[in-house]
C-alpha positions in Angstrom: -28.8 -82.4 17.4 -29.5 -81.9 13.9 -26.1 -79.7 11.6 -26.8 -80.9 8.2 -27.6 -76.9 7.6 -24.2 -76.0 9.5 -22.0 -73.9 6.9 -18.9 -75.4 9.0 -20.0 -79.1 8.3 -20.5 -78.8 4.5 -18.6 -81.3 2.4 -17.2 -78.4 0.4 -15.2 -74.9 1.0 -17.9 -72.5 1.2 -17.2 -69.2 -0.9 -17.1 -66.7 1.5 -20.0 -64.1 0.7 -18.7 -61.0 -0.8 -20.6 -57.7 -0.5 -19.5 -55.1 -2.3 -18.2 -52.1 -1.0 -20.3 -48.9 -0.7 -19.5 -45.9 -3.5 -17.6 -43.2 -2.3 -19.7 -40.5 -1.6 -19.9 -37.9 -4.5 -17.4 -34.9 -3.8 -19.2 -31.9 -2.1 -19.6 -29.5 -4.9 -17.1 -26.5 -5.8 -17.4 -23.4 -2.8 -19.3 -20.8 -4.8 -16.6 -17.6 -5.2 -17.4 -15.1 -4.0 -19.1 -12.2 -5.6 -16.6 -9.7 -4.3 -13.9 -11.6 -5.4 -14.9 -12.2 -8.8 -15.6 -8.7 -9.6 -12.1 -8.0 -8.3 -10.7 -10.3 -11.1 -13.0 -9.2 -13.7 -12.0 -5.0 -12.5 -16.0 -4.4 -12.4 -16.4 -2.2 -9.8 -17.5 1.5 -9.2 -15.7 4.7 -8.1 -12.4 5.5 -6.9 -11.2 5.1 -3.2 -8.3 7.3 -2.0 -6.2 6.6 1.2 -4.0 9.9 2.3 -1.1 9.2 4.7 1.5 11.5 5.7 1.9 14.5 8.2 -2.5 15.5 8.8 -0.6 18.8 10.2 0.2 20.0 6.9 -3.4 20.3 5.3 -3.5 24.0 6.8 -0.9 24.3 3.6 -2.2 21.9 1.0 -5.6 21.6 1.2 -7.0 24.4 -1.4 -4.5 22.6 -4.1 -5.7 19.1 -3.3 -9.5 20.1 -3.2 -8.9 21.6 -6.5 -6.4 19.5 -8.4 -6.3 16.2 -6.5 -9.9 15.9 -5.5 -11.8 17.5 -8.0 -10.6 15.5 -10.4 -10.8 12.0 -9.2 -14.1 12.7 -6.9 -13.0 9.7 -5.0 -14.1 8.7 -1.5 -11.2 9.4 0.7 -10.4 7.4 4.1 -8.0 8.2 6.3 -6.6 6.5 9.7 -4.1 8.2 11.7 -2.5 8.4 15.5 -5.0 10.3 17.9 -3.2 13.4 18.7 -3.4 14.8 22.2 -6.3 17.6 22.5 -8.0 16.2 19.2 -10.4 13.8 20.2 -12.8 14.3 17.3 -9.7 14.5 14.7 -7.6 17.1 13.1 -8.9 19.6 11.2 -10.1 18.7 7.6 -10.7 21.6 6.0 -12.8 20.9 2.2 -11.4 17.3 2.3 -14.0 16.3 5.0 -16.9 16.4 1.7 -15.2 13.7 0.6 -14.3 11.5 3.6 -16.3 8.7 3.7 -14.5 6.8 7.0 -11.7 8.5 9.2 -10.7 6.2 12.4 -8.0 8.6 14.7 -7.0 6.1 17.6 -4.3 5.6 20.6 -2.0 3.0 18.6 0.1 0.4 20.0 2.0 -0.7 16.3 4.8 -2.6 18.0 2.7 -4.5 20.7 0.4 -5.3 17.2 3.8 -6.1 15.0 5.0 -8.8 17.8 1.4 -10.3 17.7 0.5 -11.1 14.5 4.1 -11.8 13.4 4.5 -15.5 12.9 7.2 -16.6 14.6 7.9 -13.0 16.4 11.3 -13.5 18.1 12.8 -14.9 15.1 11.6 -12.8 12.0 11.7 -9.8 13.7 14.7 -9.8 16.0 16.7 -12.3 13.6 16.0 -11.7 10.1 14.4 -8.6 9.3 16.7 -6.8 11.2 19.9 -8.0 9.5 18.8 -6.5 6.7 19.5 -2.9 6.7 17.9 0.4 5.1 15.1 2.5 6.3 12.6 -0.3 4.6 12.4 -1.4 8.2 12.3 2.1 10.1 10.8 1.9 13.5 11.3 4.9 15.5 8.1 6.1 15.6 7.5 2.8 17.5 7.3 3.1 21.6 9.4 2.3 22.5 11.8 1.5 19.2 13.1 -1.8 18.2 16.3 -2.9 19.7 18.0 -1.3 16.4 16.2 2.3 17.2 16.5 2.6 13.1 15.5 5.9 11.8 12.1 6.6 9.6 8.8 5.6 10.4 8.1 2.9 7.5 6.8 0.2 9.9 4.1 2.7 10.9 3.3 3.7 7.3 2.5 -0.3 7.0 0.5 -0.3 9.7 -1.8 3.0 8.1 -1.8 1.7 4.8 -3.1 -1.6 6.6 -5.9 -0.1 8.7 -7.2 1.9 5.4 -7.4 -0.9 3.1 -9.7 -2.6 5.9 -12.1 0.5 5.9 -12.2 0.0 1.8 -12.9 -3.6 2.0 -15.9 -2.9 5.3 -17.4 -0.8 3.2 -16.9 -2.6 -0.1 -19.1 -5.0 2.1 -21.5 -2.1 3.1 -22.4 -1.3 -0.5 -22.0 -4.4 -2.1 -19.8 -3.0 -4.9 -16.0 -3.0 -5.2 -14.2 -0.2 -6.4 -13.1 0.5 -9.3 -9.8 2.3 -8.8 -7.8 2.6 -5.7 -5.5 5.6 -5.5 -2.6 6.2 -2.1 -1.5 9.7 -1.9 -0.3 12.3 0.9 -1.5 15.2 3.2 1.5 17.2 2.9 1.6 16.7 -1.0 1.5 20.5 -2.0 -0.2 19.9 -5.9 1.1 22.5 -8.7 -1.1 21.2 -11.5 -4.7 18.7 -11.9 -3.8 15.2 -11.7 -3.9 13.5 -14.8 -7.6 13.0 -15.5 -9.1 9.0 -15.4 -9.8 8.6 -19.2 -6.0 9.1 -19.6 -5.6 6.3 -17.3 -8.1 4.2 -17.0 -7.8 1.6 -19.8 -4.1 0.6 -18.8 -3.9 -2.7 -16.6 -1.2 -1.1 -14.2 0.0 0.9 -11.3 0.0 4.6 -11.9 3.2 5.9 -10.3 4.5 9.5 -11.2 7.6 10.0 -11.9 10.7 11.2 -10.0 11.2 9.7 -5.9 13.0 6.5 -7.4 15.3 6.5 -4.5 18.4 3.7 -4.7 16.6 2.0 -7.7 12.9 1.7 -5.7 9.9 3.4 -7.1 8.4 6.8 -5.6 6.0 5.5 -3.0 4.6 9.1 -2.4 1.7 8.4 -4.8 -0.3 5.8 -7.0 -3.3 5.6 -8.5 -4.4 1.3 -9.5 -7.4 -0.9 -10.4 -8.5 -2.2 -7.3 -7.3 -6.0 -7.8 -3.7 -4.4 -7.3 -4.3 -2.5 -4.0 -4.3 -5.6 -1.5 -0.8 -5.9 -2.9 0.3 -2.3 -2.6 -1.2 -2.1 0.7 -0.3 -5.3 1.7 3.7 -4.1 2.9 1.8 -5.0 7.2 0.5 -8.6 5.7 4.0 -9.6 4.4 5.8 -8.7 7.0 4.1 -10.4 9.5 3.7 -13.5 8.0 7.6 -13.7 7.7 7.6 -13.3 4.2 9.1 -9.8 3.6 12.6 -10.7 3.3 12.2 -13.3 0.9 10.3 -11.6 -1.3 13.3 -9.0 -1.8 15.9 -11.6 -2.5 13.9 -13.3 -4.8 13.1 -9.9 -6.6 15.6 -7.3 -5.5 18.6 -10.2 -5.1 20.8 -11.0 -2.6 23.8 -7.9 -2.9 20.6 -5.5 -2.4 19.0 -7.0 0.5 22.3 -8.2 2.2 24.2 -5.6 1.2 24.6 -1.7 2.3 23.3 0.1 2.7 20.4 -2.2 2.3 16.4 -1.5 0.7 14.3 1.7 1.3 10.5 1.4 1.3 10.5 2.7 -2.3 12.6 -0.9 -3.2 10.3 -2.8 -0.9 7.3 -1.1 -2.6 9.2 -2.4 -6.1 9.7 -5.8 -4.7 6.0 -6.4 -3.7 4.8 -5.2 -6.9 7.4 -7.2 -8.9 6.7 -10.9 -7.1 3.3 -10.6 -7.8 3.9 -9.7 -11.7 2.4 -5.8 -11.4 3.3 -3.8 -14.2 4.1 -0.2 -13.5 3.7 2.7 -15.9 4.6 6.4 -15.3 2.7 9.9 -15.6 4.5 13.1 -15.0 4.8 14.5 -11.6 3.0 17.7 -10.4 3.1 18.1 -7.4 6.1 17.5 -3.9 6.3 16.8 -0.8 5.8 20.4 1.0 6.6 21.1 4.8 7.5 24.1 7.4 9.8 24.3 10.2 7.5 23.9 12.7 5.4 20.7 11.1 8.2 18.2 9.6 9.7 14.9 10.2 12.1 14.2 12.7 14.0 12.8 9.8 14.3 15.4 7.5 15.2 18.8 7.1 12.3 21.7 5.8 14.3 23.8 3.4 13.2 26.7 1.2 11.8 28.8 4.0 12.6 31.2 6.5 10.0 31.2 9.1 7.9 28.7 10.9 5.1 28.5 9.1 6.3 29.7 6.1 6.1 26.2 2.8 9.6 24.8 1.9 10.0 21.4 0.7 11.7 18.5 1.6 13.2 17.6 -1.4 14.6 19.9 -3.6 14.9 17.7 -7.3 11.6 16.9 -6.6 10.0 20.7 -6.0 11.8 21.6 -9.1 11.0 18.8 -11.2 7.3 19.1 -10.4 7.6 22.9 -11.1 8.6 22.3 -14.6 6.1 19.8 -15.4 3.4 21.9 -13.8 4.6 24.5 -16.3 4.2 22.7 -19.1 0.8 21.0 -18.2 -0.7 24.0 -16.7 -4.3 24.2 -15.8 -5.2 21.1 -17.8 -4.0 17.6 -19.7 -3.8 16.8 -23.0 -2.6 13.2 -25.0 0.3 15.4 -26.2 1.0 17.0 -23.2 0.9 13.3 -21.2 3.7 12.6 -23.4 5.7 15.5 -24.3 5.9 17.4 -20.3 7.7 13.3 -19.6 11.3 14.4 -18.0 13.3 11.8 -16.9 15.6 12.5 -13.9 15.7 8.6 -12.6 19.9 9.9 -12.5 19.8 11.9 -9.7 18.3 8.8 -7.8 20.7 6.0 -8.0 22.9 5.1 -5.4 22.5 7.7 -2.2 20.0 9.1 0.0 
């Protein structure tokens, strides 16, 4: 038995052989960003969409004013998403707007069966702490059936509309390969006195285009906006914060603690604020022409119709604001100037502060 070439024989301590260790592999490269997303950032993008919410009912009223002095001056591509009402399969009545509709879904809605499933956490966000906070930020009656609170207004709804349009924006953002360059939000029962300011009055500010007046309890008006697309996923985006449980920390952290806690608690317009403030939005103004109109036989459950005597007669739901947007439409009259932007400005943000 020959072991002279045994390693565990030798006269000496063998070194034990030592291989080095592979190289990590190389990190994968960075993900390519995508092309939508950049041109977000950068605010390339081409045209103006507009999302209309409200009462549909009301466009027998406002739809000659809006053709003229909403939509034919923004030309934008309007979608709209709303309940399907019972005997209107193929959707309500358009009127002029449908030239400019580029996508209008109308379907049998379940909003609270959708709230409790995509809410993280359901039982606990929902039932515990958004609704210890008070104020019609929260408003779920047009739920069925209500939450347990049964609190008036419909803002959970309005959430849920503003959440369905921006998907038809971004589906067909995909469809033409080309974001948007402007995103405006407005309403079918907004009764317009005057044009809407035209774009190149706009246009070059980095902002959120609110008019004035609606500032309810220290909020913003959220009857109307005009933005650069990179800012709509977060005016939009009331349905995505709530379900993801963030909602009511992004009041405290913005709105503070006595507001949110307090009575008798935030209103969509300071919910609106808070969203736009916690993501570092600035806001600037533009005179206000035109008001939430109404009759006694089309109106919210929540409000009163005022101004008019007979069913189908216009009122308005809020007087300040009718009048306010009288005077400015008075002053602006058929068209806008640089001096008019500035000099038809009335400030009224008194007759908002503290009550509703």
């Amino acid at each position: 038995f020959d072991c002279v070439d045994a390693e565990w024989i030798g006269y000496r301590k063998l070194e034990p052989q030592r291989i080095a260790a592979p190289a990590p592999p190389p990190p994968p490269p960075p993900k390519p960003k995508d092309k939508h997303a950049i041109a977000l950032e950068s605010g390339r993008g081409r045209g103006i969409a507009l999302c209309l919410t409200g009462q549909v009912r009301m466009l027998g009223t406002t739809h000659l004013t809006m053709e003229q002095y909403l939509l034919g001056v923004l030309k934008p591509d309007v979608f709209l998403y709303g309940p399907k009402e019972p005997g209107q399969e193929d959707g309500p009545e358009l009127y002029g707007l449908k030239n400019y509709v580029v996508e209008a879904r109308w379907e049998h809605e379940d909003i609270r069966t959708q709230l409790y499933q995509e809410t993280r956490s359901a039982g606990r966000v929902i039932d515990l702490e958004y609704l210890e906070v008070q104020g019609n930020w929260f408003g779920n009656q047009c739920l069925d059936p209500p939450l347990r609170d049964n609190r008036p207004g419909s803002a959970i709804c309005l959430y849920y509309n503003q959440k369905k349009c921006l998907d038809m924006i971004r589906e067909h953002e995909e469809v033409r390969a080309d974001p948007y360059e402007f995103v405006a939000i407005s309403r079918f029962d907004f009764r317009w006195l005057s044009p809407h300011p035209p774009m190149d009055m706009l246009r070059d500010v980095d902002a959120v285009w609110i008019p004035s007046g609606s500032d309810w309890e220290g909020g913003i008006n959220d009857r109307h906006a005009l933005m650069p697309r990179k800012h709509a996923d977060v005016y939009l985006g009331a349905w995505k914060m709530v379900t993801e449980g963030e909602a009511k920390d992004v009041m405290l952290d913005t709105l503070g603690s006595m507001k949110v806690n307090g009575y008798p608690g935030p209103n969509t317009e300071c919910f609106l604020k808070a969203r736009l403030a916690y993501h570092n939005i600035n806001i600037e103004r533009f005179a206000n022409v035109a008001y939430l109109t109404c009759t006694q036989r089309v109106k919210s459950r929540w409000t009163q119709c005022y101004g008019t005597a007979t069913n189908d007669a216009p009122g308005w739901l809020y007087k300040e604001e009718m009048e306010h947007a009288t005077r400015i439409a008075k002053c602006v009259r058929s068209s806008w100037t640089a001096k008019k932007f500035e000099d038809c400005k009335e400030d009224i943000s008194h007759l908002y502060r503290g009550f509703r």
